[in-house]
VOBA-1610 file (N, C-alpha, C; in pm, whole numbers, padded with zeros to 5 digits, always signed):
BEGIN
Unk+00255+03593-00180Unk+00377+03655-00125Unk+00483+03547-00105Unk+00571+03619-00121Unk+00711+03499-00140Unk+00732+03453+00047Unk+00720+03324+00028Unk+00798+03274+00194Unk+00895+03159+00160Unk+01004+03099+00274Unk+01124+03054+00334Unk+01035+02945+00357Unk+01099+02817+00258Unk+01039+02659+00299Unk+01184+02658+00448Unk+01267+02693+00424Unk+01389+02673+00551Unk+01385+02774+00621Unk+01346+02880+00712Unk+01375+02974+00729Unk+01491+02962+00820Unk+01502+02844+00885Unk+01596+02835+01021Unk+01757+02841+00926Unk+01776+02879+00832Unk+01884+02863+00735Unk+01959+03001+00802Unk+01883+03084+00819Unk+01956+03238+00876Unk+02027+03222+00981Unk+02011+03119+01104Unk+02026+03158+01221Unk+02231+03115+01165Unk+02282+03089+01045Unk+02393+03097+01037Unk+02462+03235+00980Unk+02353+03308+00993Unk+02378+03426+00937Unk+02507+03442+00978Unk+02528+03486+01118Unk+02667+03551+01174Unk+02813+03424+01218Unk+02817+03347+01114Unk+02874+03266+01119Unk+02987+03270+01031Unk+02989+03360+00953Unk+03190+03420+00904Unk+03228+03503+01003Unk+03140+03593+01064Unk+03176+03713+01150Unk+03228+03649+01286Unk+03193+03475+01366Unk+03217+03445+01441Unk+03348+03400+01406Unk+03377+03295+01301Unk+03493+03240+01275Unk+03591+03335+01272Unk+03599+03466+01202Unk+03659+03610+01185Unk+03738+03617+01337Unk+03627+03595+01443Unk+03676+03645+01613Unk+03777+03547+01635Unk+03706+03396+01638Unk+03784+03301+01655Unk+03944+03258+01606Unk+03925+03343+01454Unk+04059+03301+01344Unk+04100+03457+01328Unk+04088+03501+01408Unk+04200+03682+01357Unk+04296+03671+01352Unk+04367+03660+01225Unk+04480+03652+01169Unk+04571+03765+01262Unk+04677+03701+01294Unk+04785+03790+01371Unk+04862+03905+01267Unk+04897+03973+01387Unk+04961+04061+01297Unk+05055+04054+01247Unk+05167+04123+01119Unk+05268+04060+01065Unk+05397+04040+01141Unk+05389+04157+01209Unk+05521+04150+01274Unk+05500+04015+01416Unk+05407+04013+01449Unk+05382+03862+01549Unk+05408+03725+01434Unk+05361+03721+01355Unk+05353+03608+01208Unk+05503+03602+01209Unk+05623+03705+01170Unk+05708+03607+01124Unk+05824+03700+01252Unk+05914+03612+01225Unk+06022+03694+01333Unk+06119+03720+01199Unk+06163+03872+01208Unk+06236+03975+01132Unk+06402+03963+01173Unk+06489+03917+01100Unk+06603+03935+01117Unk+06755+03997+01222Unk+06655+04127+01199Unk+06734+04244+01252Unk+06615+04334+01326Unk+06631+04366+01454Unk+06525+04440+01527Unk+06485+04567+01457Unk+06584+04659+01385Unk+06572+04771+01334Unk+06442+04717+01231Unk+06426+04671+01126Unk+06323+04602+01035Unk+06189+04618+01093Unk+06064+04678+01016Unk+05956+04650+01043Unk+05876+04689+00907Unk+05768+04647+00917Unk+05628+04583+00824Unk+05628+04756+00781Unk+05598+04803+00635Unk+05557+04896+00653Unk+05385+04926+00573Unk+05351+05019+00542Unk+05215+04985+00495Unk+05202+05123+00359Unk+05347+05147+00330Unk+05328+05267+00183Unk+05305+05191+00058Unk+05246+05245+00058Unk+05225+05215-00109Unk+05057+05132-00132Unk+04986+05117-00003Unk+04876+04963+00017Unk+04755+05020-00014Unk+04714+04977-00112Unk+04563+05009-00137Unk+04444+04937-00053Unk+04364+05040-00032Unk+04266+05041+00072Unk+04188+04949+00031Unk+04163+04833+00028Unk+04061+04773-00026Unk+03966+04636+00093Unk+04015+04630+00235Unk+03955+04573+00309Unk+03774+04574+00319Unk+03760+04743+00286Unk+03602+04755+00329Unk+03524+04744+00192Unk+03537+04716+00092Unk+03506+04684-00042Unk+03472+04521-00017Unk+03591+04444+00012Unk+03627+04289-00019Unk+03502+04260+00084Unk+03549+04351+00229Unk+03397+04268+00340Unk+03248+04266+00299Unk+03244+04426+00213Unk+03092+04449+00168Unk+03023+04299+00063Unk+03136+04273-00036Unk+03141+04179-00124Unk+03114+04054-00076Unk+03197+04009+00022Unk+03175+03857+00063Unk+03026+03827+00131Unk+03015+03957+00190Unk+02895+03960+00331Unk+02780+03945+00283Unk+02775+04026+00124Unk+02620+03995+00017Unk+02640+03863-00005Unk+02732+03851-00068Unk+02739+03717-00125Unk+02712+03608+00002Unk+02768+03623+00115Unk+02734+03563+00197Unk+02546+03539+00250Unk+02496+03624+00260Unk+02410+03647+00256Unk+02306+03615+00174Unk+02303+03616+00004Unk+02245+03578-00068Unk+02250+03449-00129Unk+02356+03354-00054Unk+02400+03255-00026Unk+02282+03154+00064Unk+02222+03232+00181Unk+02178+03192+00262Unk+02038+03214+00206Unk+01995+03336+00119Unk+01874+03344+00103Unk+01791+03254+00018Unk+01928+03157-00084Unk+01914+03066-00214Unk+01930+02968-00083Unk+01984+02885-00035Unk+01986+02763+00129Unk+01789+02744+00179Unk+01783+02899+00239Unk+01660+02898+00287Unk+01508+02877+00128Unk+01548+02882+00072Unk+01464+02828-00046Unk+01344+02914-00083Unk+01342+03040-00155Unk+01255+03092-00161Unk+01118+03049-00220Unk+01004+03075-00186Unk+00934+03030-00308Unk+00786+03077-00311Unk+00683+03116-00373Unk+00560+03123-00363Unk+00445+02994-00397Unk+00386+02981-00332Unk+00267+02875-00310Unk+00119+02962-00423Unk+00098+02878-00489Unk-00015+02874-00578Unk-00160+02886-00532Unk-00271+02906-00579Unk-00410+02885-00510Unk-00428+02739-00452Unk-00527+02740-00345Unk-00570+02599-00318Unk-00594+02487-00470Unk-00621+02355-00503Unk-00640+02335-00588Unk-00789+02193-00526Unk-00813+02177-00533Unk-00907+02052-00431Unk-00881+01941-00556Unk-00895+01820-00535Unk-00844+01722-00663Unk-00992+01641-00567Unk-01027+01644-00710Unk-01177+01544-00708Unk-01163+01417-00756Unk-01230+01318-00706Unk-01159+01126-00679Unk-01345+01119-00658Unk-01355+01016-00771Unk-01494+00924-00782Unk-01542+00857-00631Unk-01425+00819-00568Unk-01464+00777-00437Unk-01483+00620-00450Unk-01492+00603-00580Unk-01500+00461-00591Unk-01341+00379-00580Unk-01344+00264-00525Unk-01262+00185-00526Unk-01279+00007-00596Unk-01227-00002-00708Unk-01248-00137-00808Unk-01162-00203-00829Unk-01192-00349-00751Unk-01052-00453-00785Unk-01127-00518-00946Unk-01053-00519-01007Unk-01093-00619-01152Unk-00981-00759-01118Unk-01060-00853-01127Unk-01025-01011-01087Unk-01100-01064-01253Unk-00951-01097-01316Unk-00959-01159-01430Unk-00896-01339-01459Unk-00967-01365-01493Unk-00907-01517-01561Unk-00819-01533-01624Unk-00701-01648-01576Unk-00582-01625-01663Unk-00547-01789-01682Unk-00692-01830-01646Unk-00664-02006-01709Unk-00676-02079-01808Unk-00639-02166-01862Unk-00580-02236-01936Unk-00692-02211-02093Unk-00819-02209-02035Unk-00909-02194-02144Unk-00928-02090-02181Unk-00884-01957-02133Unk-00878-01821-02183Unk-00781-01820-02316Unk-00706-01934-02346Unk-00658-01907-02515Unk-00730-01904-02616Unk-00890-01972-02589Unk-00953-02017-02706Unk-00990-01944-02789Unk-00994-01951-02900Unk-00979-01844-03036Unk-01118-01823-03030Unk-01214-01777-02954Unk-01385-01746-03006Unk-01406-01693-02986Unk-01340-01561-02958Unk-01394-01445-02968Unk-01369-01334-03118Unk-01484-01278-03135Unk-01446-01162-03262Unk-01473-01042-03234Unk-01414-00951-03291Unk-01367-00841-03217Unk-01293-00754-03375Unk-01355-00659-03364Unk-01328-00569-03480Unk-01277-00607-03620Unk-01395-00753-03643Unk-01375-00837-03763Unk-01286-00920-03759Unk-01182-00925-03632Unk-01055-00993-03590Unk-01098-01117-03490Unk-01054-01227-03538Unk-01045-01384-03451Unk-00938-01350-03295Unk-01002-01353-03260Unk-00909-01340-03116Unk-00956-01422-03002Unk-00843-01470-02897Unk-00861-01539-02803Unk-00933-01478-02726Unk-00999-01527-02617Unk-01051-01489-02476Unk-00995-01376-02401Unk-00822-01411-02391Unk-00772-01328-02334Unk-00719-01198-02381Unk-00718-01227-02545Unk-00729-01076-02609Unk-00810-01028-02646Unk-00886-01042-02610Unk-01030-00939-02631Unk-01007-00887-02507Unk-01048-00956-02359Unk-01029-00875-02251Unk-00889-00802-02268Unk-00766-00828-02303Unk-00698-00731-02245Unk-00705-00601-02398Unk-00757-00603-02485Unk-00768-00492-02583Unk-00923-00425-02495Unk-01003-00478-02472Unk-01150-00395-02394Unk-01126-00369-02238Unk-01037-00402-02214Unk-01046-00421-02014Unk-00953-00256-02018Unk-00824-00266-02094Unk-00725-00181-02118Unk-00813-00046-02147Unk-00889-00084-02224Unk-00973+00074-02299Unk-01063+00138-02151Unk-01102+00015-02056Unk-01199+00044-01970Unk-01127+00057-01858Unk-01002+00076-01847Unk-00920+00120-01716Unk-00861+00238-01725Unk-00824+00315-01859Unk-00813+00437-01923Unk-00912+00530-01926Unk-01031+00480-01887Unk-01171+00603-01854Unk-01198+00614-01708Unk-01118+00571-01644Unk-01188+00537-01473Unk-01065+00646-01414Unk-01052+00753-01485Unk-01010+00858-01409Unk-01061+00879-01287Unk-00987+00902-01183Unk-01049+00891-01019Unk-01110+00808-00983Unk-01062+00716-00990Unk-01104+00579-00923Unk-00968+00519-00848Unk-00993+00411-00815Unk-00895+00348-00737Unk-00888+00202-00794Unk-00797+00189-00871Unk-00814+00028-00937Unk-00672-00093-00888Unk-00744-00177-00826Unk-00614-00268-00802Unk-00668-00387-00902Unk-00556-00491-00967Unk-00557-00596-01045Unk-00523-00747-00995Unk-00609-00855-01026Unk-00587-00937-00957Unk-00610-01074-01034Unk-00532-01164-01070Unk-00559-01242-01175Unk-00545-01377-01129Unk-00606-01436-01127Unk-00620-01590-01106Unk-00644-01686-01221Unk-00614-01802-01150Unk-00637-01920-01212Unk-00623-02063-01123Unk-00557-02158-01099Unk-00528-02225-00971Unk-00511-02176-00825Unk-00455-02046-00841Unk-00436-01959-00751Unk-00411-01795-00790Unk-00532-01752-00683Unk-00545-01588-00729Unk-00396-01486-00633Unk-00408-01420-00725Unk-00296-01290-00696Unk-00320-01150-00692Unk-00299-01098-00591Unk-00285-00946-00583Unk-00194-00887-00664Unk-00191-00859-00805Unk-00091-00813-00880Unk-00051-00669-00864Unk-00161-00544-00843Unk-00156-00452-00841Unk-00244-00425-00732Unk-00166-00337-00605Unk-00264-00292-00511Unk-00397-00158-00567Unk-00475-00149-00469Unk-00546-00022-00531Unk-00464+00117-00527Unk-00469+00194-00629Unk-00416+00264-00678Unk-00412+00390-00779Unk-00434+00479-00776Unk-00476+00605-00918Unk-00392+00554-01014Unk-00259+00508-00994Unk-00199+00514-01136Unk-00237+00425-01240Unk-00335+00464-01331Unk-00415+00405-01427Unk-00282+00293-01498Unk-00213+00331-01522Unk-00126+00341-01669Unk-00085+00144-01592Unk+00006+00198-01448Unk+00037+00091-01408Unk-00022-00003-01399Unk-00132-00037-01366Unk-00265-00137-01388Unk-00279-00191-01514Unk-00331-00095-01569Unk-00339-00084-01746Unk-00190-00231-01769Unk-00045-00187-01772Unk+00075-00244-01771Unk+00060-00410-01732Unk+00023-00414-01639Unk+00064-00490-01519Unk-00069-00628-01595Unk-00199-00582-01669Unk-00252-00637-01703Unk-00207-00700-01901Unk-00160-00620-01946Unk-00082-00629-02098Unk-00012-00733-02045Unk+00085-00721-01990Unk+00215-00826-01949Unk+00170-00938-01869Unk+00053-00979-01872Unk-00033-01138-01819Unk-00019-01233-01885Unk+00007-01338-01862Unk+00002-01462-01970Unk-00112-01546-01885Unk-00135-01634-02029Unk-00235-01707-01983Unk-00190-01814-01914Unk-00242-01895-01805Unk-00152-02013-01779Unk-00055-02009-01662Unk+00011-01849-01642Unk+00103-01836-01516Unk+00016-01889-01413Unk-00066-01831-01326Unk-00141-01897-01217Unk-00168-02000-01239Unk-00121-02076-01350Unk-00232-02213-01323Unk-00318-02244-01444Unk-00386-02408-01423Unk-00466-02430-01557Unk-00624-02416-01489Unk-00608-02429-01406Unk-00753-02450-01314Unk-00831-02266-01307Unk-00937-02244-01198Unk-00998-02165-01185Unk-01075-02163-01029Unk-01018-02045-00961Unk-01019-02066-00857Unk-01094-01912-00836Unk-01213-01904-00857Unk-01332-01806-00856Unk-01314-01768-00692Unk-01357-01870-00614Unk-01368-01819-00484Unk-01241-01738-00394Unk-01130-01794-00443Unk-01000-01713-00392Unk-01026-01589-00464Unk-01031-01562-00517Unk-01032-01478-00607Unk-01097-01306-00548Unk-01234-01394-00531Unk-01300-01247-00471Unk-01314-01231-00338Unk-01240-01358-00276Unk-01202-01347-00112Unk-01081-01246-00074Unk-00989-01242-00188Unk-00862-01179-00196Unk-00914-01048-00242Unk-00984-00977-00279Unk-01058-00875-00341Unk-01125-00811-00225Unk-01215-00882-00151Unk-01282-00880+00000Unk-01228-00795+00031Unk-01099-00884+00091Unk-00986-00830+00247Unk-00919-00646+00144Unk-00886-00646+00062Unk-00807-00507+00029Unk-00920-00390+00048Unk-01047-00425-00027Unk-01173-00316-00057Unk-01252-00330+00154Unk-01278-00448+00202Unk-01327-00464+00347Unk-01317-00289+00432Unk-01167-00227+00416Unk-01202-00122+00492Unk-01184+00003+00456Unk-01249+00055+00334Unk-01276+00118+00299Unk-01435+00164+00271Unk-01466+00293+00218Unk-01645+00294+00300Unk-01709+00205+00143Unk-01786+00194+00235Unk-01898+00128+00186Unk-01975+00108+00029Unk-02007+00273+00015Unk-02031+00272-00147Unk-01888+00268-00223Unk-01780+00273-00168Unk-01683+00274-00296Unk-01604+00087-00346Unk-01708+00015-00233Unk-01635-00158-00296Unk-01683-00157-00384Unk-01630-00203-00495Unk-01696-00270-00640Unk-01532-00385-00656Unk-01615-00518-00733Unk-01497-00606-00803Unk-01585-00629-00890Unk-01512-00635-00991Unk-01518-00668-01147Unk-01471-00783-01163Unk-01534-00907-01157Unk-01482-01040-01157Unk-01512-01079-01345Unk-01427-01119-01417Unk-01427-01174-01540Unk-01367-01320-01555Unk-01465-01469-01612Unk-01416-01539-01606Unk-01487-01624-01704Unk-01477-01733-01758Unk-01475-01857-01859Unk-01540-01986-01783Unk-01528-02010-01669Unk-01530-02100-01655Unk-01634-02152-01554Unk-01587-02276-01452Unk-01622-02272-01323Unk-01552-02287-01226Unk-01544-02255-01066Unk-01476-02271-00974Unk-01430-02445-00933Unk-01330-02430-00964Unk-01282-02615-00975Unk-01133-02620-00885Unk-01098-02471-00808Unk-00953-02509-00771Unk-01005-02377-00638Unk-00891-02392-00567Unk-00931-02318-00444Unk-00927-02323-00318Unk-00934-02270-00212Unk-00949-02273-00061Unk-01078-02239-00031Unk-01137-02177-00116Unk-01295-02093-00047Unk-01361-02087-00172Unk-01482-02154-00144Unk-01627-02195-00216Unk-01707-02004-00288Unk-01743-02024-00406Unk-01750-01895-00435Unk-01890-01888-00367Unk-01961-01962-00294Unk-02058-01948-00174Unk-02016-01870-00049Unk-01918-01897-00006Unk-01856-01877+00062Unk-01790-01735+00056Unk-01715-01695+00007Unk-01670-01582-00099Unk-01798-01468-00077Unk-01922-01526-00149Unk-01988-01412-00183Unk-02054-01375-00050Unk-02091-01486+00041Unk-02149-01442+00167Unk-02038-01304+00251Unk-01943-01352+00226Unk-01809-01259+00298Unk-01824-01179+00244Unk-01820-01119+00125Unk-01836-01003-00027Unk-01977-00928+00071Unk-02062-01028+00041Unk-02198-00944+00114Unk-02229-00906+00258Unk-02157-00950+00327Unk-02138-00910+00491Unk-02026-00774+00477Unk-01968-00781+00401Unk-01841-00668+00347Unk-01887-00499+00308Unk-02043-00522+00244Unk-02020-00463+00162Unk-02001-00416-00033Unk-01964-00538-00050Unk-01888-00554-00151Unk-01974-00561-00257Unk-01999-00496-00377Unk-02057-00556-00491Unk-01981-00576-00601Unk-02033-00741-00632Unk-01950-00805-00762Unk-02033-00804-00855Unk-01985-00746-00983Unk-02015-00768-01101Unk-01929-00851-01190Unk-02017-00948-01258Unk-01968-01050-01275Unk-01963-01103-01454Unk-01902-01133-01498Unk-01874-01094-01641Unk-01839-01234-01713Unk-01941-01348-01778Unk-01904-01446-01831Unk-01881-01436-01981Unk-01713-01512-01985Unk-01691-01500-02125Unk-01669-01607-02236Unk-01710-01637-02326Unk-01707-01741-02446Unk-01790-01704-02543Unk-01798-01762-02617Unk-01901-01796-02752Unk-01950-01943-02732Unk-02043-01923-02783Unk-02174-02020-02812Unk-02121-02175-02850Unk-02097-02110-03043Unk-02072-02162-03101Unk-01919-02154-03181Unk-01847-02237-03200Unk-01742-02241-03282Unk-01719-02373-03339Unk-01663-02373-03480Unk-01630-02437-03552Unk-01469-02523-03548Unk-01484-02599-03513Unk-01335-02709-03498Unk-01296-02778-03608Unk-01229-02794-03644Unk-01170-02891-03735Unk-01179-03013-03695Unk-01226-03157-03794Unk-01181-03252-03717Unk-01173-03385-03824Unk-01103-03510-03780Unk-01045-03633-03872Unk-01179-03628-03997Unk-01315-03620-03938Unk-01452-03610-04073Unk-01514-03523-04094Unk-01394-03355-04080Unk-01448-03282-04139Unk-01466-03210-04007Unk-01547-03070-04038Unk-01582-02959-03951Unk-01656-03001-03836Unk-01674-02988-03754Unk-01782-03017-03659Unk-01853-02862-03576Unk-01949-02840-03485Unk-01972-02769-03422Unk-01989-02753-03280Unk-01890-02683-03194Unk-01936-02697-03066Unk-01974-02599-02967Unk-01973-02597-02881Unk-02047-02541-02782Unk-01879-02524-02652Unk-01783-02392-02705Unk-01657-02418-02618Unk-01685-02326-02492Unk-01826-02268-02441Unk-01848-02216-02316Unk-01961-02333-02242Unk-01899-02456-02251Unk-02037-02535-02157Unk-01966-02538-02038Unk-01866-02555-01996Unk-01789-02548-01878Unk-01856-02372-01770Unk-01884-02275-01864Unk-01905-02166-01812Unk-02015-02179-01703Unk-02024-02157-01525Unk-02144-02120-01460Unk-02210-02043-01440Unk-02281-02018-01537Unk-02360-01884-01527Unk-02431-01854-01390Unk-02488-01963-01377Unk-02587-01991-01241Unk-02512-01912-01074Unk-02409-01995-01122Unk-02352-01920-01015Unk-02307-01815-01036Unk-02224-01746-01145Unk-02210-01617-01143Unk-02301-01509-01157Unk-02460-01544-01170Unk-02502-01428-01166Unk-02661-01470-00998Unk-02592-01589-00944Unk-02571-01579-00788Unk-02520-01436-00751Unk-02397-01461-00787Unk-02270-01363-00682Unk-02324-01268-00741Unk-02378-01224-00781Unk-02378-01068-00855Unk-02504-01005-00782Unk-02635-01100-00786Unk-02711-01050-00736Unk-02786-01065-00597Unk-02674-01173-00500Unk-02641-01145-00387Unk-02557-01026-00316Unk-02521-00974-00401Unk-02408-00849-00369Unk-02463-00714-00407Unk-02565-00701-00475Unk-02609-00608-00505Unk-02563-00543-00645Unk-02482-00671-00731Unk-02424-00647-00875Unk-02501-00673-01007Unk-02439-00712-01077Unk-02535-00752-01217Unk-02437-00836-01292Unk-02510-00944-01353Unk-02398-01053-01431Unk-02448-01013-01558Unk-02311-01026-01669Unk-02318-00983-01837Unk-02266-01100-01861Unk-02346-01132-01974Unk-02261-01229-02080Unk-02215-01214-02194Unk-02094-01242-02211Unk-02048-01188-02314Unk-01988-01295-02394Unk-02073-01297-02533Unk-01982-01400-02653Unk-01937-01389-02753Unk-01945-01252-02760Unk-01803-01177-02848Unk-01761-01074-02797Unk-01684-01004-02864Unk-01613-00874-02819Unk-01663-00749-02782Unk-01803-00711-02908Unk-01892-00615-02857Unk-01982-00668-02760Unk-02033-00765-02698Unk-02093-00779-02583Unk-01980-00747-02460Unk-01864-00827-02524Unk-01782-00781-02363Unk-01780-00598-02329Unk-01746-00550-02475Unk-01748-00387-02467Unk-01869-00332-02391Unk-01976-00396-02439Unk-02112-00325-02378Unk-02152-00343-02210Unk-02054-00473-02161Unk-02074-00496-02025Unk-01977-00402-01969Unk-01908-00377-01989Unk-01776-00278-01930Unk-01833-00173-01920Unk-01913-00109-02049Unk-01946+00012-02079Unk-02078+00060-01930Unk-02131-00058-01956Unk-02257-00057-01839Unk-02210-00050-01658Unk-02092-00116-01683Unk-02027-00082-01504Unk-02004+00046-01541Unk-01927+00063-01633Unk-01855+00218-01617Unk-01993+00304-01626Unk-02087+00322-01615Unk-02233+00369-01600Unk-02265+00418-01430Unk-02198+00310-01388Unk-02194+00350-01230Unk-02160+00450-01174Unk-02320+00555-01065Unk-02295+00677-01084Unk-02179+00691-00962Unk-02093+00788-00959Unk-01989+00814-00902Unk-02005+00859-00754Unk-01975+00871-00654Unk-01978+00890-00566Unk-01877+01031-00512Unk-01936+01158-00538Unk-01818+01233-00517Unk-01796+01260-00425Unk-01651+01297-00404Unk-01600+01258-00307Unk-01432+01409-00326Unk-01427+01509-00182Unk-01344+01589-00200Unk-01218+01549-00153Unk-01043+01573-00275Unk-00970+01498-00196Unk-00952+01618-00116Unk-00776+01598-00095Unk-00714+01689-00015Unk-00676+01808-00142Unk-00666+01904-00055Unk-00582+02041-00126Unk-00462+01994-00210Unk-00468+02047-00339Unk-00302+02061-00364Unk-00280+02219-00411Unk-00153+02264-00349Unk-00103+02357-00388Unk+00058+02368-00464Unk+00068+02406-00552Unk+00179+02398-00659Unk+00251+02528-00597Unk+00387+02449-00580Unk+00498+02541-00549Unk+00590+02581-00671Unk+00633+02719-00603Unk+00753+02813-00735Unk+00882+02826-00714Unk+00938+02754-00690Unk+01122+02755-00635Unk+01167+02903-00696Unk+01183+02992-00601Unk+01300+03153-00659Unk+01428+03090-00617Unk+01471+02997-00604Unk+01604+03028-00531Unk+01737+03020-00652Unk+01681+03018-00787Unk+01827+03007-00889Unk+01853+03146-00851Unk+01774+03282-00853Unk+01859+03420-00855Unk+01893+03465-00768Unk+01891+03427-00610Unk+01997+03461-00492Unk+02106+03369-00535Unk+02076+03238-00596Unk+02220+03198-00592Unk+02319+03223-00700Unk+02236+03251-00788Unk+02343+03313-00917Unk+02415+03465-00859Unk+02338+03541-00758Unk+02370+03671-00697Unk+02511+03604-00629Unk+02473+03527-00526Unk+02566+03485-00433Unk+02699+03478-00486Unk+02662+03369-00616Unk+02833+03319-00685Unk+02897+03432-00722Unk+02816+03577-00787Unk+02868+03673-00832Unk+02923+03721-00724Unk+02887+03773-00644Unk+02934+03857-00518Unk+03060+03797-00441Unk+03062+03681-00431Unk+03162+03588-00364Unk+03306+03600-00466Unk+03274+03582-00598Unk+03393+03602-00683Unk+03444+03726-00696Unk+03357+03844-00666Unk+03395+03973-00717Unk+03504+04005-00545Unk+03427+03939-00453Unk+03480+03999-00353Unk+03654+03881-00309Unk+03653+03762-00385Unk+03756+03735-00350Unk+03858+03819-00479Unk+03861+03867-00589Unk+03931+03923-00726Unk+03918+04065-00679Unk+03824+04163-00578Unk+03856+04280-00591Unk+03994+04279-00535Unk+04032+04273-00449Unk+04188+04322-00405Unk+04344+04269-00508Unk+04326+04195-00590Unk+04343+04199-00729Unk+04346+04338-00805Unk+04210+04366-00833Unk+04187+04438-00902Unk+04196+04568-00928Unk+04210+04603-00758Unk+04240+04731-00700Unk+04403+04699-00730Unk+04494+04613-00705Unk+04594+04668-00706Unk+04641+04651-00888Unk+04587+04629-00968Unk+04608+04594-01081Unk+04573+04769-01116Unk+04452+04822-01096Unk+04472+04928-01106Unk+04527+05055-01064Unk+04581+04997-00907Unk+04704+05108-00846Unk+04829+05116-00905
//
């Protein structure tokens, strides 16, 4: 049934009819002073058209007020269902994330484009979730608070360079800053998605440190090491072979993971990174009911298209009447 988002819009209902009391036009012979006393106003020939013009303005007036007060009908309940989960992803954005060793759909790609072509695909399926973004390197950043809007996250991670934070790697800021946003919210919905190359070499807080806080929190980190093995360098006698993930701590990252109640992946190409993503996103959901939404129906274009009509007809009838007298 149709209801009034304004209803208090009426109480101006009688508000021409007051001004009317207030502003009663005098009569003619008071209005002007007449020459000669004999002279007065006469009224032959005057078409009747006062109670026409009032009927006219008063709808219009009226339907004026009914388009003001905003008509509209409200839709069924709708309940919007949310995973309940809440996931900071804390990615690496240091100096060694350029290195060309990763492959990835037959394609040579750096560190950091593989994650952001697989991270991007895996933030586009986490419908109802809550994802904030957080990227470090010398120093970690809250880039994106937690948030539904996938797309923005998704964004906010494309437009990363490698190198802004820094050349270093500062693991423990990282998921200390991750901590404090997820800390008060319940319990099963902390998760951080920590992805990184390296080891903790820059910082305020020891990723010991970090994870004890993470695990007094709550918090489970899953923890995601990235390089290849092996790659081939060029060099003054020819090719050589090296080993460009020895810097990587595994030890400790799959510490934090399974102090927290997480799981550490390693990943040294592109389909391993895919398959670790694929395996968080495995995580069963926690459902969770939001609030109601109900979708509103604005009526108010056809009182006001009524209104404009009625208002014009009633200022042109006395016109019109005498056009046809």
């Amino acid at each position: 049934m149709p209801e009034f988002a304004w209803p208090w819009v009426f109480v101006a209902l009688p508000l021409p009819w007051l001004l009317w009391l207030v502003l009663k036009p005098a009569a003619p012979g008071h209005a002007l002073r007449l020459p000669h006393v004999g002279l007065s106003w006469g009224a032959v020939g005057r078409v009747p058209t006062r109670g026409a013009t009032s009927w006219l303005l008063s709808l219009g007036w009226l339907c004026l007020l009914v388009a003001a007060a905003r008509p509209q009908t409200l839709g069924p309940p709708q309940a919007q269902q949310h995973s309940g989960r809440a996931m900071m992803l804390a990615v690496d954005l240091s100096g060694s994330m350029q290195t060309p060793d990763m492959q990835l759909g037959g394609q040579q790609l750096s560190r950091f484009g593989a994650v952001e072509a697989i991270a991007s695909d895996f933030i586009s399926r986490r419908s109802g979730d809550e994802i904030g973004l957080i990227l470090f390197a010398t120093h970690a950043y809250l880039v994106t608070p937690l948030t539904y809007d996938l797309n923005a996250v998704r964004a906010q991670l494309q437009s990363a360079a490698v190198g802004l934070p820094g050349t270093e790697t500062a693991i423990g800021d990282a998921i200390a800053v991750a901590v404090r946003r997820l800390a008060a919210l319940p319990e099963q919905a902390r998760v951080v998605v920590l992805l990184t190359d390296g080891v903790n070499n820059s910082g305020s807080i020891s990723p010991q440190d970090a994870t004890r806080a993470a695990k007094a929190a709550g918090v489970r980190i899953y923890t995601i090491g990235i390089g290849a093995t092996r790659m081939t360098v060029p060099g003054l006698f020819g090719d050589s072979v090296i080993n460009p993930s020895a810097d990587l701590d595994a030890n400790m990252l799959t510490y934090m993971a399974h102090e927290t109640g997480g799981q550490f992946y390693r990943a040294t190409d592109g389909n391993q990174l895919a398959d670790a993503y694929r395996a968080i996103d495995a995580l069963e959901p926690m459902p969770q009911q939001g609030p109601s939404l109900r979708l509103r129906h604005e009526w108010f274009r056809a009182p006001l298209a009524a209104a404009v009509l009625f208002l014009l007809l009633g200022m042109l009838w006395p016109r019109l009447r005498v056009v046809q007298a």
